[in-house]
N, C-alpha and C positions, 0 to 999 in steps of 0.2 A: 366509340372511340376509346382508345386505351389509357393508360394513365401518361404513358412515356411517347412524345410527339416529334416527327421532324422538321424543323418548318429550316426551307434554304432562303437567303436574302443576299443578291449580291456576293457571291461565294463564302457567306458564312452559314454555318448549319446553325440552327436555334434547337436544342434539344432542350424542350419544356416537360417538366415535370410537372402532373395537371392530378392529384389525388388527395382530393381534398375529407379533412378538413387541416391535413397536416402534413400532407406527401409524405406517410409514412410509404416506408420501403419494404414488404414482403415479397414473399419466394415468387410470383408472378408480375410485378414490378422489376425485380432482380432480371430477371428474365426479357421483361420490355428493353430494360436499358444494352442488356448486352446487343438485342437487335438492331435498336433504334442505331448506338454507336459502330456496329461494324454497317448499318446500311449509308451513315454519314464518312467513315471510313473509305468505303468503295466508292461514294458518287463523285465524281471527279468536278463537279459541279460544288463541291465545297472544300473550300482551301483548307478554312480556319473554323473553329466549332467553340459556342457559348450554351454554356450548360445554367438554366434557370430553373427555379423554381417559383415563380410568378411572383407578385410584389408585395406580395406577404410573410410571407415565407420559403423558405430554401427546401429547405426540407428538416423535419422533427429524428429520424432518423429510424429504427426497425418496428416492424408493428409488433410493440410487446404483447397488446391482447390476443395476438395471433399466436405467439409461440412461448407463452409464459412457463404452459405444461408439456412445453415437447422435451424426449429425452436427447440425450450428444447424437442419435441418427437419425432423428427426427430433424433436429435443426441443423445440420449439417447440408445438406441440399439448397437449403434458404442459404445462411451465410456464404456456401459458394458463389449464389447464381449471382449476388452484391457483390462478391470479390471476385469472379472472374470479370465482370462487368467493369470493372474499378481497371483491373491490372490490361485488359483488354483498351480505353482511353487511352491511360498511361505508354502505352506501346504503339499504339498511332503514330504514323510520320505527321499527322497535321498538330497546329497546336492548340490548344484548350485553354480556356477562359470558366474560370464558375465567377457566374452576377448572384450576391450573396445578398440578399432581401430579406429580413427578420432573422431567424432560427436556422441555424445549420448545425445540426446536433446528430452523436452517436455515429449511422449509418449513412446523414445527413453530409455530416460533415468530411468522413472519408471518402464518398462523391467530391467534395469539391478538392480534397487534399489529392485524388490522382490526378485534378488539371491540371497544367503548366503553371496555370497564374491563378490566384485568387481575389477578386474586388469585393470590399464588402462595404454594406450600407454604414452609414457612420451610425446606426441605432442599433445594427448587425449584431449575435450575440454566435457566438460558434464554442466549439467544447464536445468532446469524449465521455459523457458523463455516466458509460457504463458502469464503471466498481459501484456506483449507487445501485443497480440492479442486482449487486451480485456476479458481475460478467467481467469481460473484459474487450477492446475493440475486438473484431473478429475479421474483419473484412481490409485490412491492410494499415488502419490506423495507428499503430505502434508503430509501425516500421516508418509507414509515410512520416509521422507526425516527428520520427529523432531523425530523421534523414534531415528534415525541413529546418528544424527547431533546436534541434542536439539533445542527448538524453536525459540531460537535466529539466529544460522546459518539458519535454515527453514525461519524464515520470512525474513531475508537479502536477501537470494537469491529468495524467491518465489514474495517479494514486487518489488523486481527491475529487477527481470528477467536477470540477467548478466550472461555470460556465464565463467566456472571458468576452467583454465589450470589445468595440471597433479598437480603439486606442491601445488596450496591452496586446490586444492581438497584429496589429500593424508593428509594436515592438517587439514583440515575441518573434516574431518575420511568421506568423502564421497567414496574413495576408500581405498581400505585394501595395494595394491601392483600397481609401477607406475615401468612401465619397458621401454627398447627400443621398439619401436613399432613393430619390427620383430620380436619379444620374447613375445609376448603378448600372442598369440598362444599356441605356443607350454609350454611355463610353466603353462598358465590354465590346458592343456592338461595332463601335467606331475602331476601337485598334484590332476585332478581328479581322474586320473587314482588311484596314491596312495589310494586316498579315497575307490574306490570305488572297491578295495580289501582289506581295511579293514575291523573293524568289526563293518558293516553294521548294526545290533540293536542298537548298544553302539552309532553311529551316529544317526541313529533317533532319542534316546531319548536324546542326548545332543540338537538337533536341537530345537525339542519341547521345552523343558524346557529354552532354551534361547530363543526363540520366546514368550514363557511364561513371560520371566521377560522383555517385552514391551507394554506384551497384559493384563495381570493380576495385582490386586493386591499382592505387596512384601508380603504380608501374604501368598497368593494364589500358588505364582512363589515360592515361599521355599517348601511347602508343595507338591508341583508336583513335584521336584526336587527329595527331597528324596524318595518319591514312585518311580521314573522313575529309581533312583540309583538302589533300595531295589527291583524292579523288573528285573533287568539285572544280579542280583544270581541265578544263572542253567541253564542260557543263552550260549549256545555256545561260542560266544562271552569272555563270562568271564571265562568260564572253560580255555579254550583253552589262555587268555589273560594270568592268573593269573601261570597255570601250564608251561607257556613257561617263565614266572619272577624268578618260581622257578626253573628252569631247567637250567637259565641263557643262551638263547637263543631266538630268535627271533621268535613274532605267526605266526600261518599261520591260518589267518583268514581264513575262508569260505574252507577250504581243505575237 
């Protein structure tokens, strides 16, 4: 069995991170996740997707004893297979959930910064702490981390490499939800599931159009918006949204 798993439940996908003793991420892990995430992608059988790392840990983040002595083309294949993996999530019409359990560090933690949402344990510790290696993110953590955060919180934590608790990082808006560590789980699990019996186009095209307004210019992100609106009229989705407002009853997406 590999390190990177899919287990499906009720339309959500559980992609479990299983490589112990720290779910370090190397160039064959990299490569799991890219698969594991485009086979969760395609199965129509998953709405919504929760990304763990089992209840210990998230994940610690690149395997440094793997690539301590490699040169810029050496490691350049590994950081890809972690960032195409990353930007490949991120680009999904479904939406993404990381359940943050201990550590989510380094290469760790820009896994969880390309899902939608982040929950983390309230004993949770997350953080970029490569400038201590000498490095710097490589797998989309700058960019994620001042989109989310703005580049002041980015450069704080990416210049000093410190590692941040559940609480400045919920203020930080580095996560969305800071729970008891036993609940990390299962309430990812409960608003995927919601998600991912809702209605699924009216989620994509919300996701896009907010990934829009990080990636485009505000000319550009208004203008996607209302196309993205103005195409969700004769959508399933909207008929069935709009006719259960007037019926004064609750949709049933996807029936």
């Amino acid at each position: 069995m590999g390190a990177v798993r899919l287990e499906v439940t009720d339309g959500v996908g559980l992609i479990r991170l299983d490589r112990p003793p720290a779910n370090a991420i190397d160039h064959a892990t990299g490569l799991e996740l890219q698969e594991v995430i485009r086979r969760a992608g395609d199965d129509d059988a998953v709405g919504a997707i929760v990304v763990w790392g089992g209840p210990r840990i998230f994940a610690a983040g690149a395997d440094i004893a793997a690539m301590a002595e490699y040169t810029p083309e050496e490691v350049r294949p590994v950081v890809s297979a972690l960032g195409d993996a990353l930007d490949l999530l991120e680009s999904l019409p479904k939406i993404s959930i990381a359940a943050i359990n201990g550590y989510a560090l380094g290469g760790g933690f820009e896994l969880a910064l390309a899902a939608d949402l982040r929950y983390l344990a309230d004993d949770g510790i997350v953080g970029q702490p490569e400038i201590k290696l000498g490095v710097i993110p490589g797998a989309g953590g700058t960019q994620r981390l001042t989109r989310l955060a703005g580049p002041g919180a980015a450069a704080d934590l990416v210049y000093s490499g410190r590692r941040v608790g559940a609480e400045e990082a919920l203020r930080l808006r580095l996560v969305e939800r800071v729970s008891p560590a036993a609940e990390v789980l299962p309430t990812a699990m409960a608003h995927a599931g919601a998600l991912a019996h809702g209605p699924g186009t009216a989620l994509a095209a919300a996701k896009a159009s907010i990934r829009a307004a990080g990636t485009r210019s505000p000319a550009e992100g208004l203008a996607e918006e209302k196309d993205r609106f103005c195409a969700l009229f004769g959508t399933g989705d909207q008929r069935e949204g709009m006719r259960a407002f007037l019926e004064k009853r609750e949709p049933r997406f996807g029936a």
